[in-house]
GULUM-547820 format. One record per residue: residue number from 1; residue in three letters; chain; x, y, z of N, C-alpha, C in turn. Coordinates in pm, whole numbers, plus 50000, padded with zeros to 5 digits. Atoms other than C-alpha are relative to their C-alpha. Layout:
// GULUM-547820
<pt seq="NUM" type="ALA" mol="A" n_px="X" n_py="Y" n_pz="Z" ca_px="X" ca_py="Y" ca_pz="Z" c_px="X" c_py="Y" c_pz="Z"/>
...
//
This chain:
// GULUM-547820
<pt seq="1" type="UNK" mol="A" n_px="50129" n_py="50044" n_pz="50046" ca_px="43568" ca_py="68231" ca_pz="62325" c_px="49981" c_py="49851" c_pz="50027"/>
<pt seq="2" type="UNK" mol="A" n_px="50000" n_py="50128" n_pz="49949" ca_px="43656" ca_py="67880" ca_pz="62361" c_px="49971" c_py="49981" c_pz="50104"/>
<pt seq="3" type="UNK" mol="A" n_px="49974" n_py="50072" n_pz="49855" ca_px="43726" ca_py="67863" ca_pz="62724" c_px="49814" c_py="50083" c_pz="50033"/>
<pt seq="4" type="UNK" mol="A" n_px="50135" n_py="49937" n_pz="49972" ca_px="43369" ca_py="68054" ca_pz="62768" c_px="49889" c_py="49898" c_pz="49924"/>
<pt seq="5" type="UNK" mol="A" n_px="50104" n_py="50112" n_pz="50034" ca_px="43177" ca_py="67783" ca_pz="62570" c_px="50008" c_py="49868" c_pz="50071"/>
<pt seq="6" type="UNK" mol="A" n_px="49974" n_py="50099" n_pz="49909" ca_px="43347" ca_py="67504" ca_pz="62741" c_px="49915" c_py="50038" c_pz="50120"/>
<pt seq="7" type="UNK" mol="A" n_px="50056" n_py="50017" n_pz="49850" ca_px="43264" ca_py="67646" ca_pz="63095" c_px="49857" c_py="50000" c_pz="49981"/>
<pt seq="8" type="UNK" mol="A" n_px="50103" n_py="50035" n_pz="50021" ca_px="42933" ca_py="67722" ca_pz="62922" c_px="49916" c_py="49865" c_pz="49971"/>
<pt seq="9" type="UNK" mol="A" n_px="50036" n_py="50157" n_pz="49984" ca_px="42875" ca_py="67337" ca_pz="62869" c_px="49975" c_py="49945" c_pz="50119"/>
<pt seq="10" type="UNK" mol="A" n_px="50006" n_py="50059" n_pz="49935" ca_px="42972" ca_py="67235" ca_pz="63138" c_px="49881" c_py="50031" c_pz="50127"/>
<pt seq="11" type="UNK" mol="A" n_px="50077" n_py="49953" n_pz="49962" ca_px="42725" ca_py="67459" ca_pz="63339" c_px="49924" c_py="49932" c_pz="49950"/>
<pt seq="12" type="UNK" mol="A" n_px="50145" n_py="50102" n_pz="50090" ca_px="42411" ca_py="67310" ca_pz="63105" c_px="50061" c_py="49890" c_pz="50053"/>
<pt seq="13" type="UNK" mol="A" n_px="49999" n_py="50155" n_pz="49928" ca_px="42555" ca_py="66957" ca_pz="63209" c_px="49943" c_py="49983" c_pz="50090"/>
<pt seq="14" type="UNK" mol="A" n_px="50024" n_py="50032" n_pz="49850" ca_px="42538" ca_py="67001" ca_pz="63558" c_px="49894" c_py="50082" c_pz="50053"/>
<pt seq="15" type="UNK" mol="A" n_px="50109" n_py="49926" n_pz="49969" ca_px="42221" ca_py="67233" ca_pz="63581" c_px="49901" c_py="49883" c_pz="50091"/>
<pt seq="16" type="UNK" mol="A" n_px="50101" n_py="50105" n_pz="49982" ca_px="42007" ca_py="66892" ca_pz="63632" c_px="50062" c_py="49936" c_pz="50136"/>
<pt seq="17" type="UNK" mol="A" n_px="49856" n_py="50103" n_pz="49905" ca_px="42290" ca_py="66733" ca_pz="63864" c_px="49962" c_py="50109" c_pz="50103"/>
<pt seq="18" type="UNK" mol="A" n_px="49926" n_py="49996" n_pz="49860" ca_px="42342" ca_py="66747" ca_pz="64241" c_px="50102" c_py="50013" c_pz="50021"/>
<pt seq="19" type="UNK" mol="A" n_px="49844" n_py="50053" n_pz="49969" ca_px="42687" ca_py="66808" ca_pz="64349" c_px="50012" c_py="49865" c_pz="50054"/>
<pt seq="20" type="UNK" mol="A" n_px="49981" n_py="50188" n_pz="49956" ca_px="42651" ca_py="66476" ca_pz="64501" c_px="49972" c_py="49901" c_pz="49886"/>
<pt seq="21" type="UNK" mol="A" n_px="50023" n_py="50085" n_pz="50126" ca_px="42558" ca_py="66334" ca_pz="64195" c_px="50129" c_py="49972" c_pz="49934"/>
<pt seq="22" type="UNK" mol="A" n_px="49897" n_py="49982" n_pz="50096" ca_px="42875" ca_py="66437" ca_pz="64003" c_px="50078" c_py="49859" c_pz="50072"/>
<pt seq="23" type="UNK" mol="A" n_px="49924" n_py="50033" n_pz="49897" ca_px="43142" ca_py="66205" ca_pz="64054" c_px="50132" c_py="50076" c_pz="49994"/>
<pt seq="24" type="UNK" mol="A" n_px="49912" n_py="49918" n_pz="49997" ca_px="43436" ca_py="66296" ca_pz="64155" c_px="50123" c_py="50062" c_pz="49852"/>
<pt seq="25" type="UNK" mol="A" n_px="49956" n_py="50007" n_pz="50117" ca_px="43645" ca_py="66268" ca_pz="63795" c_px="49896" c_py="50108" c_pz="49937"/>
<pt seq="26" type="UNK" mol="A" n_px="50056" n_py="49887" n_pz="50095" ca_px="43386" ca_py="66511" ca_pz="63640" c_px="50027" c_py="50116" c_pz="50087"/>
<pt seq="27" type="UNK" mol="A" n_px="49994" n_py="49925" n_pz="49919" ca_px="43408" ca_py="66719" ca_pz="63958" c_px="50166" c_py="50086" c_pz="49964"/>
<pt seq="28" type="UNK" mol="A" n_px="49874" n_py="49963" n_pz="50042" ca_px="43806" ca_py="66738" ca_pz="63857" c_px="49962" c_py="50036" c_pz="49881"/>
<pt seq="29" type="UNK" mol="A" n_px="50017" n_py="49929" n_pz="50098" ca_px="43734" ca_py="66808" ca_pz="63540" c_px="49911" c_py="50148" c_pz="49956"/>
<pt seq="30" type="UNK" mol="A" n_px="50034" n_py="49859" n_pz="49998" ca_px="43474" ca_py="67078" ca_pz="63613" c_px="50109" c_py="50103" c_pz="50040"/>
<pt seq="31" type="UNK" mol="A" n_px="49921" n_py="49908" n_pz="49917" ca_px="43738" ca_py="67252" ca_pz="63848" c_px="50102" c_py="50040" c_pz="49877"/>
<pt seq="32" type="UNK" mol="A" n_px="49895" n_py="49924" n_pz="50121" ca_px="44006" ca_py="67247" ca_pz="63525" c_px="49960" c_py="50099" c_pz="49927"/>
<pt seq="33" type="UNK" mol="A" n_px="50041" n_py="49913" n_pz="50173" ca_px="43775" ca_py="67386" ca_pz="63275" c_px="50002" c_py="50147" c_pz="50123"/>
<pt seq="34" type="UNK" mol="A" n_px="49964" n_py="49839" n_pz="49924" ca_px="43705" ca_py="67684" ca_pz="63591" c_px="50123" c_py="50019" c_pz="49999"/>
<pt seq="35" type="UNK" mol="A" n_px="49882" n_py="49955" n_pz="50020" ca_px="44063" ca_py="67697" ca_pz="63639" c_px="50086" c_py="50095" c_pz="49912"/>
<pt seq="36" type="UNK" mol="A" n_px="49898" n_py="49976" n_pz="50096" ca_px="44183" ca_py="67760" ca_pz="63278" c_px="49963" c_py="50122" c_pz="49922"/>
<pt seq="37" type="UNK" mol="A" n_px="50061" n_py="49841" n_pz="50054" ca_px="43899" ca_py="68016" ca_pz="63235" c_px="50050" c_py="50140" c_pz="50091"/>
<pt seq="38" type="UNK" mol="A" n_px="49885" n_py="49875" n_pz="49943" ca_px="44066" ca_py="68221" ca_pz="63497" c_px="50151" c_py="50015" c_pz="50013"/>
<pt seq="39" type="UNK" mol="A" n_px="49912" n_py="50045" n_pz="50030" ca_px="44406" ca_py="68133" ca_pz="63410" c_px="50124" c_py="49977" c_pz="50117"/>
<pt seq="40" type="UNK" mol="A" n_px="49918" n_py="50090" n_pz="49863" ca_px="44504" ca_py="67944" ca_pz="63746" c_px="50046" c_py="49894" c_pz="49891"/>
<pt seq="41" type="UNK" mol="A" n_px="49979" n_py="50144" n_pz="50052" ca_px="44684" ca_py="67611" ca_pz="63679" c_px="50013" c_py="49924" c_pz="50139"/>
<pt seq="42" type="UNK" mol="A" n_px="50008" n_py="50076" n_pz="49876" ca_px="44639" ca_py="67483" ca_pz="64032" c_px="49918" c_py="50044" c_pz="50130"/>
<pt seq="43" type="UNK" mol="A" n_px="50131" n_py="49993" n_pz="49904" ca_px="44436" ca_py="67446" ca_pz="64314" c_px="50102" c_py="49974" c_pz="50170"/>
<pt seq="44" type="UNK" mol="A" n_px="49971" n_py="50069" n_pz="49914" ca_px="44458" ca_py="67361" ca_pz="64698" c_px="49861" c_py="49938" c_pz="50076"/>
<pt seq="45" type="UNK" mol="A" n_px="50094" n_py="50135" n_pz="49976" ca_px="44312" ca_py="67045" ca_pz="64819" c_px="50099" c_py="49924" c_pz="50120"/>
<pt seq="46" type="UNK" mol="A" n_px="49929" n_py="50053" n_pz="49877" ca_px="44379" ca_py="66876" ca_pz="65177" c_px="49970" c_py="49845" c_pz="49976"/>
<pt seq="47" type="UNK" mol="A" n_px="50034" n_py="50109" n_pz="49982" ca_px="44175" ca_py="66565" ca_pz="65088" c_px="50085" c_py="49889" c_pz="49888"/>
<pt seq="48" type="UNK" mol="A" n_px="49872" n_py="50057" n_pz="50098" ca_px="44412" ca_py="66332" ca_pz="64949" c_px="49944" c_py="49935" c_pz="49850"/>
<pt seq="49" type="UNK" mol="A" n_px="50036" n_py="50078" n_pz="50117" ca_px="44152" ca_py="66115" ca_pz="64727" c_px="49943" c_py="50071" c_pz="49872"/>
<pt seq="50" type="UNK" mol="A" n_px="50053" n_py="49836" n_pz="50136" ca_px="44020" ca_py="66451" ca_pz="64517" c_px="50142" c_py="50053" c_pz="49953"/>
<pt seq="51" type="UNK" mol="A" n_px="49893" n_py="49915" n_pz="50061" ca_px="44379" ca_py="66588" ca_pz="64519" c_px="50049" c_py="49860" c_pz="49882"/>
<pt seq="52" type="UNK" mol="A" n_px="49962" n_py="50115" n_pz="50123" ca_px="44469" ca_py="66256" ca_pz="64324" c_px="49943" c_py="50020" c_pz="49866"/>
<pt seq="53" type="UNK" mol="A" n_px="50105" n_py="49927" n_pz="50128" ca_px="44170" ca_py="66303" ca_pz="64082" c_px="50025" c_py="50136" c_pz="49901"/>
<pt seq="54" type="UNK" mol="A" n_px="49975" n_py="49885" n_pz="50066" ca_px="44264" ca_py="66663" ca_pz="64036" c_px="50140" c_py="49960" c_pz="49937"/>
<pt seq="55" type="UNK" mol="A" n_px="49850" n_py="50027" n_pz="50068" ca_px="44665" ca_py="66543" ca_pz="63947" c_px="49982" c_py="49968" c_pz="49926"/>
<pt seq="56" type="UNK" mol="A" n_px="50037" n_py="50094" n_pz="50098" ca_px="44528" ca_py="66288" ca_pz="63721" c_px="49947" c_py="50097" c_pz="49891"/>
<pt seq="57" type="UNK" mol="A" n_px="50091" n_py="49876" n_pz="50120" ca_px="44313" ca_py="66579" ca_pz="63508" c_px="50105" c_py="50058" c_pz="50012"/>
<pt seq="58" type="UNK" mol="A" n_px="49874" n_py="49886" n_pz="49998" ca_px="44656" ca_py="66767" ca_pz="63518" c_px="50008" c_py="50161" c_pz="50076"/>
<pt seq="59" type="UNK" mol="A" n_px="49999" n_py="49915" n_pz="49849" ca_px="44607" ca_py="67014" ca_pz="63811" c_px="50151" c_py="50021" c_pz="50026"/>
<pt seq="60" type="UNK" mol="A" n_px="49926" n_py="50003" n_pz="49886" ca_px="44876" ca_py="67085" ca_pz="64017" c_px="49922" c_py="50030" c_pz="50124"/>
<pt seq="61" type="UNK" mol="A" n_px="50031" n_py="49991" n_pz="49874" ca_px="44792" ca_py="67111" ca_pz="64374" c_px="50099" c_py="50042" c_pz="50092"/>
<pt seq="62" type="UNK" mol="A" n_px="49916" n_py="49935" n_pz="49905" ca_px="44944" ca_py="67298" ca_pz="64668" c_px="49922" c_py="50092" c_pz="50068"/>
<pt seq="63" type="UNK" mol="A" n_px="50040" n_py="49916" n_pz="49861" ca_px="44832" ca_py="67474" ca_pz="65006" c_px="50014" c_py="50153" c_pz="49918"/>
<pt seq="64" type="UNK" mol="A" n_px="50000" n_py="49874" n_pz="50050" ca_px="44944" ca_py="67804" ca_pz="64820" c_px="49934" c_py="50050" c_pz="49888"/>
<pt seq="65" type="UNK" mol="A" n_px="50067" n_py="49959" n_pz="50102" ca_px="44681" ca_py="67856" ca_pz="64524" c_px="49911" c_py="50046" c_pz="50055"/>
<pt seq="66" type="UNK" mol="A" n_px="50087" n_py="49936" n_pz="49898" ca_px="44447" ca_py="68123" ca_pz="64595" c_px="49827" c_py="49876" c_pz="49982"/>
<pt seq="67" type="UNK" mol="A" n_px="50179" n_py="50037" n_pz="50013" ca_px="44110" ca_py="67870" ca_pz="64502" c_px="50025" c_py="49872" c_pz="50068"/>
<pt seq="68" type="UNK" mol="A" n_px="49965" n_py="50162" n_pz="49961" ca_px="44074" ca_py="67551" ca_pz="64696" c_px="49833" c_py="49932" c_pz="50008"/>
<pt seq="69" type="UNK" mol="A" n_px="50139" n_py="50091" n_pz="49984" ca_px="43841" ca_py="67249" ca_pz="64757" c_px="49964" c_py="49962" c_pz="50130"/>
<pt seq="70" type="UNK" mol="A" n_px="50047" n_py="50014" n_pz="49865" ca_px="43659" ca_py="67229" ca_pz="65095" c_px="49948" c_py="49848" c_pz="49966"/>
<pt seq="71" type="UNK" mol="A" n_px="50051" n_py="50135" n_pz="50014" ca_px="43612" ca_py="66850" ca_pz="65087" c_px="49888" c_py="49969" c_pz="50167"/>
<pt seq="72" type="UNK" mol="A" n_px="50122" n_py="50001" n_pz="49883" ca_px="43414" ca_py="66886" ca_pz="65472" c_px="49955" c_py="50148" c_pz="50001"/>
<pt seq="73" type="UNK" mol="A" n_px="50040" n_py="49873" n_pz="49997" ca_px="43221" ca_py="67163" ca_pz="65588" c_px="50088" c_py="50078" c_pz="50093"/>
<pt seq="74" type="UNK" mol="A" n_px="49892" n_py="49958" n_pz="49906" ca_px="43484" ca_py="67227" ca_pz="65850" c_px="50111" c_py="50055" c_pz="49964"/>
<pt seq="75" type="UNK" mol="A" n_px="49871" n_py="49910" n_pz="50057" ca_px="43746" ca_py="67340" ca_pz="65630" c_px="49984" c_py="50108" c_pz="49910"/>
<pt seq="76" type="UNK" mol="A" n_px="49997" n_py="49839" n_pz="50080" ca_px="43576" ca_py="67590" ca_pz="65448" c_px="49975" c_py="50195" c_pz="50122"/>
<pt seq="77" type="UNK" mol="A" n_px="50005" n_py="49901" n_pz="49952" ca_px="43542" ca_py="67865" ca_pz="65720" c_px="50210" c_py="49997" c_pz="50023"/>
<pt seq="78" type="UNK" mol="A" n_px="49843" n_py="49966" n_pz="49998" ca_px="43977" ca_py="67816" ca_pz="65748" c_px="50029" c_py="50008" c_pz="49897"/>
<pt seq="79" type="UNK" mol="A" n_px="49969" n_py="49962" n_pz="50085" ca_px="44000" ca_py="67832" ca_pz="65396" c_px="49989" c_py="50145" c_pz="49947"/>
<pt seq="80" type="UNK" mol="A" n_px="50025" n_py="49816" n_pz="50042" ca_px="43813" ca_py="68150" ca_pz="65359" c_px="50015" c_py="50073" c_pz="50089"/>
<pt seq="81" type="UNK" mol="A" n_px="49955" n_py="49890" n_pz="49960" ca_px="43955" ca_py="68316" ca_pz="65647" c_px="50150" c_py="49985" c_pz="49926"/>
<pt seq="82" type="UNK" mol="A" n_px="49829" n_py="49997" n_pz="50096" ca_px="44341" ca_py="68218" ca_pz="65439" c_px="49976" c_py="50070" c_pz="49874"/>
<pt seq="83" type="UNK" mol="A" n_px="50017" n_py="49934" n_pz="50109" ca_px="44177" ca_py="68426" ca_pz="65154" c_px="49994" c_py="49952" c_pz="49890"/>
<pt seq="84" type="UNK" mol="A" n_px="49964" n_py="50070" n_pz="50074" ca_px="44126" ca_py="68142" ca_pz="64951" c_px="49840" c_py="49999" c_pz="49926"/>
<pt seq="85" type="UNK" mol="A" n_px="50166" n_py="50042" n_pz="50028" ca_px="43805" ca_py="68130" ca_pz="64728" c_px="49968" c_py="49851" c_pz="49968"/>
<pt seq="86" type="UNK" mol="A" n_px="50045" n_py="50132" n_pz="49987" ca_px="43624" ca_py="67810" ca_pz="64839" c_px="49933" c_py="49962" c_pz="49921"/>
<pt seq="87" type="UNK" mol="A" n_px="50061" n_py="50130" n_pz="50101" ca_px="43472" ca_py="67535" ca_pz="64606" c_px="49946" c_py="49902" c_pz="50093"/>
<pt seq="88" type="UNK" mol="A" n_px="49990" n_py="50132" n_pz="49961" ca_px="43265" ca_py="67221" ca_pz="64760" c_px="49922" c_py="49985" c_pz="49956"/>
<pt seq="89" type="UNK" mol="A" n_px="50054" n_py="50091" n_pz="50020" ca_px="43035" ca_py="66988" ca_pz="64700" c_px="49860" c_py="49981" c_pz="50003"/>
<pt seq="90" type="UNK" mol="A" n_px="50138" n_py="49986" n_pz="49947" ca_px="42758" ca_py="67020" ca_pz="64877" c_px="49948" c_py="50204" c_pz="49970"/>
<pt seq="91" type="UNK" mol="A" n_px="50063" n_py="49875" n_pz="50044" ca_px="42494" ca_py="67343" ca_pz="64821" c_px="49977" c_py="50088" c_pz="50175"/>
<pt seq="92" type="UNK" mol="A" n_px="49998" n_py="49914" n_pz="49865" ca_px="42476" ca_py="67426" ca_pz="65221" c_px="50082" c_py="50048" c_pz="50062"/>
<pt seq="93" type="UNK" mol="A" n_px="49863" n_py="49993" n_pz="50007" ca_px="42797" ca_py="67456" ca_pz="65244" c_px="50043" c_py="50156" c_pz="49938"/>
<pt seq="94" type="UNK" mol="A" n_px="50028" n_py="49824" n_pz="50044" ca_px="42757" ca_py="67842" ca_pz="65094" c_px="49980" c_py="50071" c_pz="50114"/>
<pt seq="95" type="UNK" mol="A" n_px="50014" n_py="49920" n_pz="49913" ca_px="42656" ca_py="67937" ca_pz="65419" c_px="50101" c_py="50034" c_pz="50107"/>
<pt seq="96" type="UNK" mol="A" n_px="49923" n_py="49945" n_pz="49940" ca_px="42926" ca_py="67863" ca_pz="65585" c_px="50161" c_py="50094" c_pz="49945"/>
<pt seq="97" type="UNK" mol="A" n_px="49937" n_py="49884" n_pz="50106" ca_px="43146" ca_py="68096" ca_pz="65346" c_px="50010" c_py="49939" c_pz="49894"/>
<pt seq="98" type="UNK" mol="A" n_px="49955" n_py="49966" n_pz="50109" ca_px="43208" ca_py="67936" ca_pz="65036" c_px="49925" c_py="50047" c_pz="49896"/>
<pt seq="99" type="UNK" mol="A" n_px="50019" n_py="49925" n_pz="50088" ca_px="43204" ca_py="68072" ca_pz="64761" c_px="49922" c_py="49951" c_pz="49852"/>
<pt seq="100" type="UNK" mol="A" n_px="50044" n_py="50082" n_pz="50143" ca_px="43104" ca_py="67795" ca_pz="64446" c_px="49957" c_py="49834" c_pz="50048"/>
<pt seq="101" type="UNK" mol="A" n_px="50013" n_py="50162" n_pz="49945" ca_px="42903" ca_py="67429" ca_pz="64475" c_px="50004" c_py="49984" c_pz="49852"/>
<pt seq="102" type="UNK" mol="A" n_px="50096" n_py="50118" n_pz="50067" ca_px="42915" ca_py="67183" ca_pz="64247" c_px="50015" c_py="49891" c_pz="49936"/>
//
């Protein structure tokens, strides 16, 4: 119930918000609260200055977690052919497969 009001917050937060708006530190912190509601504890992230962010919010990070963060648009069609459900930033970025912006 908890972890379902949390992610429910954080949704209403960012309804108004741009993914470009966020910065990155809330962006890590959105990704935990998704995380902990599906009970991942880590992600994979190539871009070094988000994977920092995410460590810092207590993440782990590693190439082998099935959810990752497409930090260009170029790495989300190799993420989601590795079977990985993609996350980025941007909202056009859906078309080229992923799966969640924001």
């Amino acid at each position: 119930m908890a972890r379902a009001l949390q992610v429910s917050v954080a949704f209403v937060l960012t309804l108004g918000l741009g993914a470009q708006d966020l910065t990155p530190e809330t962006q890590a912190k959105f990704l935990k609260i998704l995380l902990s509601s599906t009970g991942q504890f880590g992600f994979a992230c190539a871009d070094a200055a988000f994977k920092a962010k995410l460590e810092a919010s207590g993440l782990a990070v590693s190439p082998g977690f099935k959810m990752a963060w497409a930090a260009t648009e170029a790495e989300v069609k190799p993420l989601k052919a590795a079977g990985k459900l993609v996350i980025v930033p941007k909202l056009a970025w859906l078309k080229a497969g992923a799966a969640l912006c924001i």
